[in-house]
C-alpha positions as CSV (number, residue, x, y, z in Angstrom):
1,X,-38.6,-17.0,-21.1
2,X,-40.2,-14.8,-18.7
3,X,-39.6,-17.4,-15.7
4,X,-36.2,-17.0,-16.6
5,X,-35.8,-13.6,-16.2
6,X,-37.8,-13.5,-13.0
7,X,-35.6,-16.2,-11.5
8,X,-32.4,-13.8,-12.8
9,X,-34.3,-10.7,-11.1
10,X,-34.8,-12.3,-8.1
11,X,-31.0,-13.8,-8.1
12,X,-29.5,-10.3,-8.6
13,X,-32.4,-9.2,-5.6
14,X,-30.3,-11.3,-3.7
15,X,-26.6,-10.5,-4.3
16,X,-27.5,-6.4,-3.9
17,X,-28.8,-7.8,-0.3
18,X,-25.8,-9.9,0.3
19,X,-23.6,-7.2,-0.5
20,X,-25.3,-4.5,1.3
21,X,-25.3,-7.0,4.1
22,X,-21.5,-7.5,3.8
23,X,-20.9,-4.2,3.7
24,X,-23.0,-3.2,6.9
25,X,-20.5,-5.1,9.2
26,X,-19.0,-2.4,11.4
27,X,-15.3,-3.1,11.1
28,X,-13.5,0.8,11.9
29,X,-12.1,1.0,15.2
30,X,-13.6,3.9,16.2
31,X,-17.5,3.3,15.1
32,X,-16.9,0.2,17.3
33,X,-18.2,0.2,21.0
34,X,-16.4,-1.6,23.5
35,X,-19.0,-5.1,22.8
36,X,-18.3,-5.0,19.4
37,X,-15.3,-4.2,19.7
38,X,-14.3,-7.4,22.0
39,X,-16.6,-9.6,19.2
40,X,-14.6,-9.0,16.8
41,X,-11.1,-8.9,18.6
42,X,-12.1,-12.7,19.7
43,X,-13.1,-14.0,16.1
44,X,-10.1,-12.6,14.9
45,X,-7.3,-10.6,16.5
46,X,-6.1,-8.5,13.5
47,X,-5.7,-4.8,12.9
48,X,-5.2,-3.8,9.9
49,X,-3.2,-0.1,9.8
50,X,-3.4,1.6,6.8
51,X,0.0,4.1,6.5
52,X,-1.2,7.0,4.2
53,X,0.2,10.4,3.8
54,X,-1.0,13.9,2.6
55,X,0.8,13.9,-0.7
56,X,0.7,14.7,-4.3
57,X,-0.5,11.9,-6.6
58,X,-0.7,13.9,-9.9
59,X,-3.3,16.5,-10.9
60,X,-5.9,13.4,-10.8
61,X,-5.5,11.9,-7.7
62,X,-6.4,12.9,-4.2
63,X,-3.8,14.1,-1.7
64,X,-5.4,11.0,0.4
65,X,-4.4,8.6,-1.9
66,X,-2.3,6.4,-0.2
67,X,-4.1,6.3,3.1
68,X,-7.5,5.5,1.2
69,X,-6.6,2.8,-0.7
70,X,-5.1,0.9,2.4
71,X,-8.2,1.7,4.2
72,X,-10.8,0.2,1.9
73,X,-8.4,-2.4,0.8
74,X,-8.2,-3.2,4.7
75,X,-12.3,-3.0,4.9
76,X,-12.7,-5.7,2.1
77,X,-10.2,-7.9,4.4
78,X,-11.8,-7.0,7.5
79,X,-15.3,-8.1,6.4
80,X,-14.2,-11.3,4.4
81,X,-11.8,-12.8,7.4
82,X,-12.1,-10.5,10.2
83,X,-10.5,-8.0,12.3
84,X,-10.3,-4.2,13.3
85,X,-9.1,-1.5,10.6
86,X,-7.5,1.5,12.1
87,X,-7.4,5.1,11.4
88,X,-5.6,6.3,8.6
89,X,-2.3,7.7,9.3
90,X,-0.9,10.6,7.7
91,X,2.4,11.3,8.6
92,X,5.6,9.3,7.0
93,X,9.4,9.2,6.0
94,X,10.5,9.5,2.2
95,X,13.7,11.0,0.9
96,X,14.3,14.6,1.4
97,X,17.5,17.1,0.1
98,X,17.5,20.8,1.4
99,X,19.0,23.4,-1.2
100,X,19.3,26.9,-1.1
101,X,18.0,26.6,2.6
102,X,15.0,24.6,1.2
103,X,13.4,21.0,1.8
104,X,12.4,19.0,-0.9
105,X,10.3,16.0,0.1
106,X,9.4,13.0,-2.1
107,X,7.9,13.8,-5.1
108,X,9.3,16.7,-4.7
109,X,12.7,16.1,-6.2
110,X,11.9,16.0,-9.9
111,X,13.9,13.0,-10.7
112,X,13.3,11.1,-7.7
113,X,11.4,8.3,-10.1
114,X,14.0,6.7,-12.6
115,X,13.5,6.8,-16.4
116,X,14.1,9.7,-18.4
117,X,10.6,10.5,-19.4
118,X,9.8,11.0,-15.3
119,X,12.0,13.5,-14.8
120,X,10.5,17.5,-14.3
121,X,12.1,20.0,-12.2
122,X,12.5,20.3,-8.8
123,X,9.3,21.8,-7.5
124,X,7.1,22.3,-3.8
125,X,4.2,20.1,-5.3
126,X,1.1,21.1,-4.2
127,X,-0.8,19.8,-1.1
128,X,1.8,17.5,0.1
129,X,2.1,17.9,4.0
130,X,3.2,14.7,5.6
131,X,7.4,14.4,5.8
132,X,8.4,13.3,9.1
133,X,12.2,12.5,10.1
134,X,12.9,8.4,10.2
135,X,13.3,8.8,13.9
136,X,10.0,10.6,14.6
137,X,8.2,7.8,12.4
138,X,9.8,4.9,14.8
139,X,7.9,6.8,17.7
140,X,4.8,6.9,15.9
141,X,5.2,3.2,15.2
142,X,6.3,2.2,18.1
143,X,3.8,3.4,20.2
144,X,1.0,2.5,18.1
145,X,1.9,-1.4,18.4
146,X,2.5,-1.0,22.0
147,X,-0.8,0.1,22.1
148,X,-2.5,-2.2,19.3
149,X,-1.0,-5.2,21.3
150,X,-2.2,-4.0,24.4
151,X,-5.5,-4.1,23.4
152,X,-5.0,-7.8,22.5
153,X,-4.3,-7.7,18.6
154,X,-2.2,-10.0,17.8
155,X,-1.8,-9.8,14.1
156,X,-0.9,-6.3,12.8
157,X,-1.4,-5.8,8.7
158,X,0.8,-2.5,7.5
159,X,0.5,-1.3,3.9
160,X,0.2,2.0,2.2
161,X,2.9,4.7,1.6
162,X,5.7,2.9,-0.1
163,X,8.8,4.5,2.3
164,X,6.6,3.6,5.3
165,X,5.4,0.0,4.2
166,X,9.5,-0.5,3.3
167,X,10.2,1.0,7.0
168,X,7.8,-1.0,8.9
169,X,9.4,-4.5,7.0
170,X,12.7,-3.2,7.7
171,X,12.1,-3.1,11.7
172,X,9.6,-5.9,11.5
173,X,11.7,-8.5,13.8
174,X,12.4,-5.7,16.0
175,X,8.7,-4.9,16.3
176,X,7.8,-8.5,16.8
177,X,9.7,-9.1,19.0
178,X,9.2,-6.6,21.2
179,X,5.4,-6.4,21.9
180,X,4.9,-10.4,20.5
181,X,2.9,-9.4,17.5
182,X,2.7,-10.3,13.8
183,X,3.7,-7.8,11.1
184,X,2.0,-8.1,8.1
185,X,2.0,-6.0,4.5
186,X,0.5,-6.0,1.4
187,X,3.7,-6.4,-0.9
188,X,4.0,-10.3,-2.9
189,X,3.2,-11.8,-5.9
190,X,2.4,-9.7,-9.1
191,X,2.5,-10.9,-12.2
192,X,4.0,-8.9,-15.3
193,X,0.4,-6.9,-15.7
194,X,1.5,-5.1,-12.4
195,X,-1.3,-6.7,-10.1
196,X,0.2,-5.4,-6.8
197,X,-1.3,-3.4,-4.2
198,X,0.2,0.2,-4.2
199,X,3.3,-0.6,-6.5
200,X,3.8,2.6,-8.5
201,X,3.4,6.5,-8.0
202,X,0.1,8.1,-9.1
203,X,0.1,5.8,-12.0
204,X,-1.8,2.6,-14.1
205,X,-1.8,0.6,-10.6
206,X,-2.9,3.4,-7.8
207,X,-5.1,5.2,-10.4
208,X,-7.1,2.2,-11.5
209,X,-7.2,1.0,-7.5
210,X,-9.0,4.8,-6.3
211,X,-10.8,4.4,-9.4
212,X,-12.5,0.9,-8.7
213,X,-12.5,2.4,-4.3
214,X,-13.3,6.1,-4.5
215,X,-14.4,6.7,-8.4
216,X,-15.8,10.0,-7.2
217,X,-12.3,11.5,-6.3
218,X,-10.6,10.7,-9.6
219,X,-10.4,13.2,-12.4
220,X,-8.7,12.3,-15.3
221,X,-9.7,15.2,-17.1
222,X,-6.8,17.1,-14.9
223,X,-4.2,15.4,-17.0
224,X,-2.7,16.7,-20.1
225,X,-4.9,15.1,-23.1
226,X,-1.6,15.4,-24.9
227,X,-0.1,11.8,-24.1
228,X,3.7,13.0,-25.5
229,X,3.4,15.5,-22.4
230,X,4.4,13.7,-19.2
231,X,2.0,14.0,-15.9
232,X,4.0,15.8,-13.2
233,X,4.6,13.6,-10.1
234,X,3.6,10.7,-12.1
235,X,5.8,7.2,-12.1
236,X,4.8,3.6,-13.7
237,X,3.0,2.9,-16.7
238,X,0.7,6.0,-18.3
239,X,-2.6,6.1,-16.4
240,X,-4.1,7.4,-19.3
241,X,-3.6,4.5,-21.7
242,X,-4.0,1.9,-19.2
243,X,-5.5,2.3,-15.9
244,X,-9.2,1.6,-15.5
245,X,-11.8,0.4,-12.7
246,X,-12.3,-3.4,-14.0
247,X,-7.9,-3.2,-13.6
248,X,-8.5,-1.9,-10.2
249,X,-11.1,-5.0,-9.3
250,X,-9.1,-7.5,-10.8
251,X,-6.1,-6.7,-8.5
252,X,-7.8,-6.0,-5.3
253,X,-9.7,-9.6,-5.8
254,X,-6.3,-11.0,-6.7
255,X,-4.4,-9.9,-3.7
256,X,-7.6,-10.2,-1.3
257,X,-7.6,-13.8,-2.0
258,X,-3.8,-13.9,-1.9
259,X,-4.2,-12.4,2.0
260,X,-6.7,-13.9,3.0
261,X,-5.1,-17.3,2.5
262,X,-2.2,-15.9,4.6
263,X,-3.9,-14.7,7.5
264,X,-5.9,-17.6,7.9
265,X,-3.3,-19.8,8.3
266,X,-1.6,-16.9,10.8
267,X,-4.9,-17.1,12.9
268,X,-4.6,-20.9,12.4
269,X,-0.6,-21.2,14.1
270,X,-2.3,-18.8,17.0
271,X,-4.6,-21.3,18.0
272,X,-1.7,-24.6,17.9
């Protein structure tokens, strides 16, 4: 018995090494020097560019929310398959009405998100700072592929901020073409439990993805404990019935598996 559990001790000894290991490999753009930088662009010529923005994701979310789960989605990729993660953005388009003289971005709107028990009135939520015009968000784009492809990418992953992922696929031929890249995002299969990568507002699926990334920055104690009373800014299934961390895992493992597949065999028609 007691051989047994030293051979289990010395097991989990050596998957908390593995992982730390894993998660040592340098894979931010700009904690890379110029050698490292050139390793890993010739192992694998991805960047991966997570499109956040500064805006509200209820009372228990971070104003980061989008950018951050991009980004450390991106750094489980990067380290399994390879590639550079860039920056966090933090501008980006959504829809926008002026009334009375006054813009109303996004969430902004009140019943921007469909379904009767979404709607609240039309309100400047807190914190949100990020709404830039579709043209000024093509620039921003635009010049960072010119640039990303310059620097010899040649596979570009783009996922975060619904309106922006939904831009970036809309011009994605355009973009392609252009600086002869590959535009990737992090949309696809989900099955009926929701198991996509960003695919509601503040809700089961982005609350239980910070939760398993960044449990430190989410407080579900900001909520109403009343679970008749809506969560302002809040769209998909209640995060307070249904989101959790183990939700969070199972999705990111899903979809890493599901991209990692994919850009393999990108990397793979490269090299034909």
């Amino acid at each position: 018995m007691l051989s047994r559990i030293i051979v289990l001790l010395i097991n989990l000894l050596l998957l908390l090494a593995s992982c730390r290991k894993t998660d040592s490999i340098k894979v931010l753009y700009e904690e890379l020097t110029p050698t490292e930088f050139r390793q890993r662009l010739a192992e694998a010529p991805i960047a991966y560019l997570p499109l956040g923005t500064l805006e509200w994701h209820g009372e228990h979310l971070p104003l980061g929310s989008d950018g951050l789960q991009a980004k450390h989605f991106f750094e489980i990729l990067a380290r399994e398959i390879g590639g550079v993660v860039e920056p966090m953005l933090f501008l980006g388009p959504d829809s926008w009405e002026r009334i009375d003289g006054f813009d109303y971005y996004g969430m902004d709107r009140g019943n921007f998100i469909q379904g009767e028990k979404y709607q609240y009135s039309r309100q400047q939520l807190a914190g949100s700072a990020y709404w830039v015009s579709d043209s000024t968000f093509t620039a921003i784009i635009d010049a960072t592929l010119k640039q990303l492809a310059r620097a010899g990418f040649k596979i570009v992953v783009a996922h975060g901020h619904g309106p922006s992922t939904s831009f970036v696929q809309r011009h994605a031929d355009e973009f392609e073409k252009k600086y002869d890249i590959q535009l990737f995002d992090c949309w696809g299969h989900q099955d009926a439990e929701g198991l996509g990568i960003m695919v509601d507002h503040a809700a089961m699926n982005e609350t239980s993805l910070v939760m398993a990334l960044r449990p430190e920055l989410v407080h579900m104690e900001y909520l109403p404990a009343d679970t008749t009373q809506w969560p302002v800014g809040v769209g998909g299934r209640d995060p307070r019935l249904f989101a959790s961390p183990e939700l969070g895992w199972k999705t990111i493992n899903l979809q890493k598996e599901r991209m990692v597949e994919m850009l393999k065999q990108a990397l793979k028609d490269l090299q034909s």
